[in-house]
N, C-alpha and C positions, 0 to 999 in steps of 0.2 A: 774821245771827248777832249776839249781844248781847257787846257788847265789857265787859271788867270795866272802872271808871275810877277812878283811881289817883290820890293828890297827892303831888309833891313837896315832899320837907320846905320846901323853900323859898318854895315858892308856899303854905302854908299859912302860911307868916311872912308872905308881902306880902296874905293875906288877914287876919291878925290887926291884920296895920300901919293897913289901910285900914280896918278897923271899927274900931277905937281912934281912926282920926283922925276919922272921921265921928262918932265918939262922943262927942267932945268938945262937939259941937253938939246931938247930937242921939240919945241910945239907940235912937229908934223907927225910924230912918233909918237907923243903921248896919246894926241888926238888919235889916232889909226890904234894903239892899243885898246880905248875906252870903244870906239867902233867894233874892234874885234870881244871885248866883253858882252857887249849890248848886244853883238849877233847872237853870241852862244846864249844868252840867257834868254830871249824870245825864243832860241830854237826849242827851247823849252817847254812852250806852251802845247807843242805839238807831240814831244818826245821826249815827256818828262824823268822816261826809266834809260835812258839813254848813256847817263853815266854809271861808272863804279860805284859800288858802294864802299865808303869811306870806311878805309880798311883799319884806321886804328878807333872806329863806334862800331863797326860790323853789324849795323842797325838798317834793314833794308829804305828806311824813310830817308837815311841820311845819306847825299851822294856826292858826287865833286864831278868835275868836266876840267878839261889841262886847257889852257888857254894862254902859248905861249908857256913863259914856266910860271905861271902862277896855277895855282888851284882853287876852282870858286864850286866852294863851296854849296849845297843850297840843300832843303828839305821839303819831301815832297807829303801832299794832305789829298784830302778828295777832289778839292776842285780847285786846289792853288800849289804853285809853287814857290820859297821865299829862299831868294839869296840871303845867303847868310853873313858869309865871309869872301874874303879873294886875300888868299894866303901866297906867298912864294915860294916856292919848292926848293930852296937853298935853305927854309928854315925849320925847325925842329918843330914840325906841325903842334904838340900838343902844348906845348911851351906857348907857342903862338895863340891859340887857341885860349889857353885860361889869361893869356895876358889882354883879348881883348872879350872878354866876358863882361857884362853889366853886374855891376856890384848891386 
């Protein structure tokens, strides 16, 4: 069954953050990163269990996909999937993690 997949407002902010920073260098590279995002998370619809499960929640709902060196985040339901986050794997995941949580 085809799951719908869904972005958190927030995780469309750490995708905007991360094209803007790669853009500083580079337009063709930011663009071709947010291309290579938007692949993996469609591929999602199809093959929502496909990632790890997010080893510091060890919560089967909770999973990540590597995508380059970021980690994006997402949580799977019955019939949707919601990016959550796109975190970089140079940072202390959970630090990151409560630092962009909604108050």
């Amino acid at each position: 069954m085809e799951r719908k997949v869904i972005w958190s407002p927030q995780s469309l902010t750490d995708l905007e953050g991360i094209r803007d920073y790669i853009a500083r260098d580079s337009e063709h590279y930011a663009l071709a990163f947010v291309e290579d995002i938007l692949e993996a998370s469609l591929s999602l619809s199809l093959f929502p269990e496909r990632g790890r499960v997010v080893p510091e929640f060890s919560e089967h709902k909770t999973r990540e996909l590597f995508v380059k060196r970021y980690r994006l985040i997402y949580e799977l339901s019955q019939h949707q999937v919601e990016v959550l986050a796109i975190i970089h794997m140079s940072r202390d995941f959970l630090i990151a993690w409560e630092e962009r949580a909604p108050e």
